[in-house]
Each structure stands twice: as structure tokens, then as C-alpha cells.
N, C-alpha and C positions, 0 to 999 in steps of 0.2 A: 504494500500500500504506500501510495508516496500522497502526503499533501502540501500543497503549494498555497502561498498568497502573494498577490498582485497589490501592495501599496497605493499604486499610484493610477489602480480603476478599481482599486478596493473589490478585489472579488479575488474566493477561496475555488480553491478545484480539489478536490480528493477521488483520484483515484486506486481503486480498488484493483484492479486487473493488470497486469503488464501487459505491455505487447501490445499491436496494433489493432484496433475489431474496429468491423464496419457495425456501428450503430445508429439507431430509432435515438431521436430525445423526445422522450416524455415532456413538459412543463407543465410544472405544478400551480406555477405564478409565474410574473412577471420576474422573480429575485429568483427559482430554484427548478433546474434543470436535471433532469436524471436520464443518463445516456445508458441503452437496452443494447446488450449485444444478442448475437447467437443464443438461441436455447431460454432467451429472457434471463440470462444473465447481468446484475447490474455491474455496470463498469466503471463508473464514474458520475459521481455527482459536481454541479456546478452551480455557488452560490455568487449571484452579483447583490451587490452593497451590503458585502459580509458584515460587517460594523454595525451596520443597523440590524439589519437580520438577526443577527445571533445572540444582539445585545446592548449594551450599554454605551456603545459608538466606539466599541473599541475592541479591537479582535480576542474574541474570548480564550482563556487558556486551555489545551488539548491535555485530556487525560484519557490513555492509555491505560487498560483495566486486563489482565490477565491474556495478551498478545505477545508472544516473542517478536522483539522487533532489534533492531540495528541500526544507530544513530549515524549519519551521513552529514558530513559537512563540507561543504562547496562555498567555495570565495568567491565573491560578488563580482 
């Protein structure tokens, strides 16, 4: 799972799946996008004006709950 945010058009992407899939977007609203691959698979969600969306105008903190995961870090 990698997720990403966009500062500067304020919108979060999380995707779920690696790899390339030709997908359907679903929208749910104007702000939240859900991309369907093969099989109804979901692949990736996509929130525009995360800040407001998700909260307090300010991007909310991720908590990871019982996921093995591997922290990656990439210079700007």
C-alpha cells in the first residue's frame, strides 16, 4: 500500500494494489473517488480537498493498526 499527499492541490491518493490495472472510478462525491479494477477489486482511493474532508483543515495523522508495513523514505 503506498499513500501519497499533494500539498499544493491538497488531495491524498492511497493506493492499495501495485502495478498497473485498467480501472472503472466509482465517485462517491465530488471530494472521493474509488478506482475498481478487474474482478471488482479496489485499487485505489482518491481524496481531493483532503484537509477539509478528513478534518480539521489539516491533514489528519495515519494510524496503522496491526499491518506489517516498511517505512520508505524519498528526498524531495
Amino acid at each position: 500500500m503506498k499513500i501519497s499527499y499533494d500539498q499544493e492541490t491538497d488531495s491524498l491518493y492511497i493506493r492499495l494494489v501495485d502495478g498497473y490495472h485498467e480501472c472503472r472510478t466509482l465517485r462517491l462525491n465530488d471530494e472521493i473517488a474509488l478506482n475498481i479494477g478487474a474482478g471488482e477489486v479496489l485499487v485505489s482511493v482518491e481524496i481531493l480537498d483532503a484537509s477539509l474532508v478528513l478534518g480539521s483543515g489539516q491533514v489528519p495523522q495515519v494510524v496503522l493498526e496491526n499491518i506489517p508495513f516498511q517505512v520508505v523514505s524519498t528526498a524531495a
